[in-house]
C-alpha positions as a printed NumPy array, in Angstrom:
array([[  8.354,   5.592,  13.394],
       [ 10.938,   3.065,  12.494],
       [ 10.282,   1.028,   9.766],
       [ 10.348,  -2.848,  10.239],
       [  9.287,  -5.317,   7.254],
       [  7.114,  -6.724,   9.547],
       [  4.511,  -3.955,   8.217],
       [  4.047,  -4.854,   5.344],
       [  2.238,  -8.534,   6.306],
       [ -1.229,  -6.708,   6.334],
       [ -1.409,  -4.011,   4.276],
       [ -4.868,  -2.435,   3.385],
       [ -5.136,   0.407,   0.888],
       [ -7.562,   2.858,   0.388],
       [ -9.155,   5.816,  -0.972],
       [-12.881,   7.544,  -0.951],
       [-13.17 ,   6.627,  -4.178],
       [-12.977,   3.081,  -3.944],
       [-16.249,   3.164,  -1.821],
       [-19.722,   4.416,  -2.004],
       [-19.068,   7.431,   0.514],
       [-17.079,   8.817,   3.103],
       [-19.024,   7.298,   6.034],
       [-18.005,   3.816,   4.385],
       [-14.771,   4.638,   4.193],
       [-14.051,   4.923,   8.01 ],
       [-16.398,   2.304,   9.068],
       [-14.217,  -0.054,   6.722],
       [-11.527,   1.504,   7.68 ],
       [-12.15 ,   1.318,  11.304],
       [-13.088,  -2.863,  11.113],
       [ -9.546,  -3.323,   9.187],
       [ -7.653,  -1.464,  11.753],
       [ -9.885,  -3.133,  14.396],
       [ -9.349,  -6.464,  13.229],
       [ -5.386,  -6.59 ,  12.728],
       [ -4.216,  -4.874,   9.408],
       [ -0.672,  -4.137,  10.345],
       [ -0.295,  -1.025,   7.574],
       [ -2.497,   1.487,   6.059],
       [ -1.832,   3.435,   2.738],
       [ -4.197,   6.359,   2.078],
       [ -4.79 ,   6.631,  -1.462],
       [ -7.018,   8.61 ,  -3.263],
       [ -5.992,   8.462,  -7.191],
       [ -8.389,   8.544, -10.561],
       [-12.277,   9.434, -10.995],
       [-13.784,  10.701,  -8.365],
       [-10.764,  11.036,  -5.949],
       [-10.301,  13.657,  -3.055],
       [ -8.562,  16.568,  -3.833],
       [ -6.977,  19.772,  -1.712],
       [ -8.868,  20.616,   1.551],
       [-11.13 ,  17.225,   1.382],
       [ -8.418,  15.389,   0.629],
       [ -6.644,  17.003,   3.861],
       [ -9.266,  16.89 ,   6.025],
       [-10.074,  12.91 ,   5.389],
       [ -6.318,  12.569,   5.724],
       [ -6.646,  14.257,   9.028],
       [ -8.687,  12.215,  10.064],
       [ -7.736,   8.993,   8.797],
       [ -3.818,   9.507,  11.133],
       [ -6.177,   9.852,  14.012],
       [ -7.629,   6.48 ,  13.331],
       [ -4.441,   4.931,  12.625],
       [ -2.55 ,   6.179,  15.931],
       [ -5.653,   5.374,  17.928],
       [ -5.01 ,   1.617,  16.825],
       [ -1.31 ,   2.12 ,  16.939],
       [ -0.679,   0.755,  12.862],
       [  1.745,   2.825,  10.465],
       [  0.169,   5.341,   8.097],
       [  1.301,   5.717,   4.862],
       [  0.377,   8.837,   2.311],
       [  0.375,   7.762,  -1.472],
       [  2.037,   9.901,  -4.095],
       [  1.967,  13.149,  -2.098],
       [  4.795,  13.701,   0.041],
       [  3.412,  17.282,   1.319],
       [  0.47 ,  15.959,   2.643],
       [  2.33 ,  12.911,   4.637],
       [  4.547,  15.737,   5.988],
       [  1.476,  18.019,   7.183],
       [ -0.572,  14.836,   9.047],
       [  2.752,  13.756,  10.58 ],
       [  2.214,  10.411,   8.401],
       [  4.947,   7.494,   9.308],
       [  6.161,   6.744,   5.485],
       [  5.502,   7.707,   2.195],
       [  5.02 ,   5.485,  -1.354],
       [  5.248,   6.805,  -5.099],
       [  5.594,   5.361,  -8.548],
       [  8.306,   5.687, -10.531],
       [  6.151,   7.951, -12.961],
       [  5.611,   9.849,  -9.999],
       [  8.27 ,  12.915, -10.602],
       [ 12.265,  12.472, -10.193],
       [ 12.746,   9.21 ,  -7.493],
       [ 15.625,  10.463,  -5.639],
       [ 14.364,  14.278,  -5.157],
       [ 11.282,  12.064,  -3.958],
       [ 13.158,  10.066,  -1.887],
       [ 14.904,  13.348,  -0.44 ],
       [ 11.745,  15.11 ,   0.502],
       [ 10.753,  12.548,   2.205],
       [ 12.497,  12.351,   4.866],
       [ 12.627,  11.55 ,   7.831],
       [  9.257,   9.479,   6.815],
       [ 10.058,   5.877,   5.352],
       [  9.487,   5.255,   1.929],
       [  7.974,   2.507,  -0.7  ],
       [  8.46 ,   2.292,  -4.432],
       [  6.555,   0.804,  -7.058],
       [  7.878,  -1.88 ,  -9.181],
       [  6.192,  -3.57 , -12.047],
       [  8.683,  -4.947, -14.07 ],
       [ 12.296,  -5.603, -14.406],
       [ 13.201,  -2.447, -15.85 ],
       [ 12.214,  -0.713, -12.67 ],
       [ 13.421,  -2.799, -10.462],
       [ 17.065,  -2.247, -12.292],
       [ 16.199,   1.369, -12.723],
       [ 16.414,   1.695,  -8.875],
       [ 18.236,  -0.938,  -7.475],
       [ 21.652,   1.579,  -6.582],
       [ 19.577,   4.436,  -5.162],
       [ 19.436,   4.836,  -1.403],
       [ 17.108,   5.541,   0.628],
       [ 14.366,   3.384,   0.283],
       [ 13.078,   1.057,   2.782],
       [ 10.371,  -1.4  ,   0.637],
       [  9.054,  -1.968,  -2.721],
       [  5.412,  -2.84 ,  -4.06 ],
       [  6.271,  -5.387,  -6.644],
       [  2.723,  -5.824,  -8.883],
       [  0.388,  -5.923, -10.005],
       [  0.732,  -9.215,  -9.818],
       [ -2.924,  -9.9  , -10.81 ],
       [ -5.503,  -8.138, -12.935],
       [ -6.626,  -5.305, -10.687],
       [ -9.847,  -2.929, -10.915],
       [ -8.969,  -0.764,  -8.388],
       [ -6.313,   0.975, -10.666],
       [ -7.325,   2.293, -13.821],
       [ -3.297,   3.351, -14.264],
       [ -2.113,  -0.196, -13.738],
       [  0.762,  -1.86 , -15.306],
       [  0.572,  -5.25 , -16.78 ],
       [  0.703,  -8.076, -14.774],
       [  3.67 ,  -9.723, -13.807],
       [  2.228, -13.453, -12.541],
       [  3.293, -15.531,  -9.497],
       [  6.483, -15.903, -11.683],
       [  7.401, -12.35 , -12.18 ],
       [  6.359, -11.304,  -8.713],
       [  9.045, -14.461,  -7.576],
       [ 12.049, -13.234,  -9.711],
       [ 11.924,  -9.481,  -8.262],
       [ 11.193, -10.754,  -4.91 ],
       [ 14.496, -13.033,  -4.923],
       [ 16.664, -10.518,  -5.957],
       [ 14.905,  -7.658,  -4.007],
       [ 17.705,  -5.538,  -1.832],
       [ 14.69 ,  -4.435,   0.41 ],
       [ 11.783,  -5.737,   1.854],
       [  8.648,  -6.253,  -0.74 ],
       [  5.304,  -6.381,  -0.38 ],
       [  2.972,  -8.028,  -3.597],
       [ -0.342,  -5.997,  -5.218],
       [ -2.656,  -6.146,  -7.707],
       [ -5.513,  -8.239,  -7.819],
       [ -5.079, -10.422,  -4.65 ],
       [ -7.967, -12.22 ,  -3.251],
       [ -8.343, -14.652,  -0.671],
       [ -8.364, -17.325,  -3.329],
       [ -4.9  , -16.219,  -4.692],
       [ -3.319, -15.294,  -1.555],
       [ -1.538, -18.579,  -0.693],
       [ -0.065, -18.356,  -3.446],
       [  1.515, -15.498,  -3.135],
       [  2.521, -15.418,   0.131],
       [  4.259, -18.857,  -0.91 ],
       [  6.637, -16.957,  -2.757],
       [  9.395, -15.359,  -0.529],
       [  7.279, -11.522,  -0.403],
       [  7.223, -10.349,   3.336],
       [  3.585,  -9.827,   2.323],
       [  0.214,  -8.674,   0.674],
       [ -1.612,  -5.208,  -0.208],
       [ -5.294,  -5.538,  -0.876],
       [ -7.718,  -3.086,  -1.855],
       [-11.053,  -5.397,  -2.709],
       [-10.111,  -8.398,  -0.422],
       [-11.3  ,  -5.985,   2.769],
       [-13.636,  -3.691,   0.923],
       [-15.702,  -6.532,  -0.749],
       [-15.645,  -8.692,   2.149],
       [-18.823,  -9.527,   3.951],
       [-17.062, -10.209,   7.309],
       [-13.992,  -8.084,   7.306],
       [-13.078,  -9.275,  10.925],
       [-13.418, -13.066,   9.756],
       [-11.173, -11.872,   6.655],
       [ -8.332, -10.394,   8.331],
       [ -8.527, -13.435,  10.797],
       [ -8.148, -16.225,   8.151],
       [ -5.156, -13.801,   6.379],
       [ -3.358, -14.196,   9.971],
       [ -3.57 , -17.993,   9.989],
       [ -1.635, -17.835,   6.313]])
């Protein structure tokens, strides 16, 4: 699949272990997809997070659900495992291993980068190759336990105006905060909590559009 920054308006992430069970992970899943998330990321990172054959077989699972309702799949941080579920794009940190061997592997699958600072965005602003960045978090986020320090509305605005690619904002972002940052020039928003939390996922994703 082609990348287009158009992706990256609706983008859900989300692992096992940001839910009670597996069964709650597809049926949230399922709504999002359902109801008009235009990107998934599958991520399963910290406590209590999927690992080898589980890992495979939710992922498995998870890119039949996602070509069933026609949006993009991305793998997080394991490039192997987008390769073996024929996943549409990849997306790593930069602590994740060397960025252009990453980059490399990767292909022909798209790929996103973090970026949480400055630094990192100057640290790969020549390399080629990559098709969006995550710029964040951009609020305090609970969903990480990893995270970088936040970066504001004003950080995420700087890196977004001098962004070479297409960027998409996380950390933290509710449907309180989202004007806000979707006011800024970001071609849009990843949310963990906003869709898990929710107690109408449908009317969520609905109200998201409008913005």
């Amino acid at each position: 699949m082609t990348f287009d920054k158009s992706m990256l308006a609706r983008y859900f992430v989300l692992g096992t272990q940001n839910v009670a069970n597996e069964a709650e992970f597809f049926n949230i899943l399922e709504q999002a997809l359902v109801s008009g998330i235009t990107l998934f990321q599958y991520r399963e990172k910290g406590q209590h997070a999927l690992t080898g054959n589980d890992k495979l077989r939710v992922a498995q699972q998870v890119r039949q659900l996602t070509t069933k309702y026609r949006v993009p799949l991305v793998i997080d941080d394991d490039i192997v495992l987008a390769h073996v579920v024929n996943a549409d794009g990849v997306h790593f940190g930069q602590g994740d291993g060397n960025i252009s061997e990453n980059i490399k592997a990767s292909a022909p699958l798209f790929v996103g980068v973090s970026v949480s600072n400055q630094a990192e965005y100057d640290r790969i602003a020549g390399l080629r190759g990559i098709d969006n960045i995550g710029i964040g978090p951009v609020y305090e986020t609970t969903t990480k336990s990893d995270a970088s320090p936040t970066i504001g509305i004003a950080g995420l605005n700087k890196i977004v105006n001098q962004s070479q690619w297409p960027s998409v904002a996380i950390g933290g972002i509710t449907q309180k905060n989202l004007p806000d940052v979707l006011a800024t020039n970001v071609d849009g928003a990843a949310v963990v909590s906003m869709i898990t939390q929710s107690k109408n996922i449908s009317e969520t994703i609905n109200i998201w559009k409008q913005l």
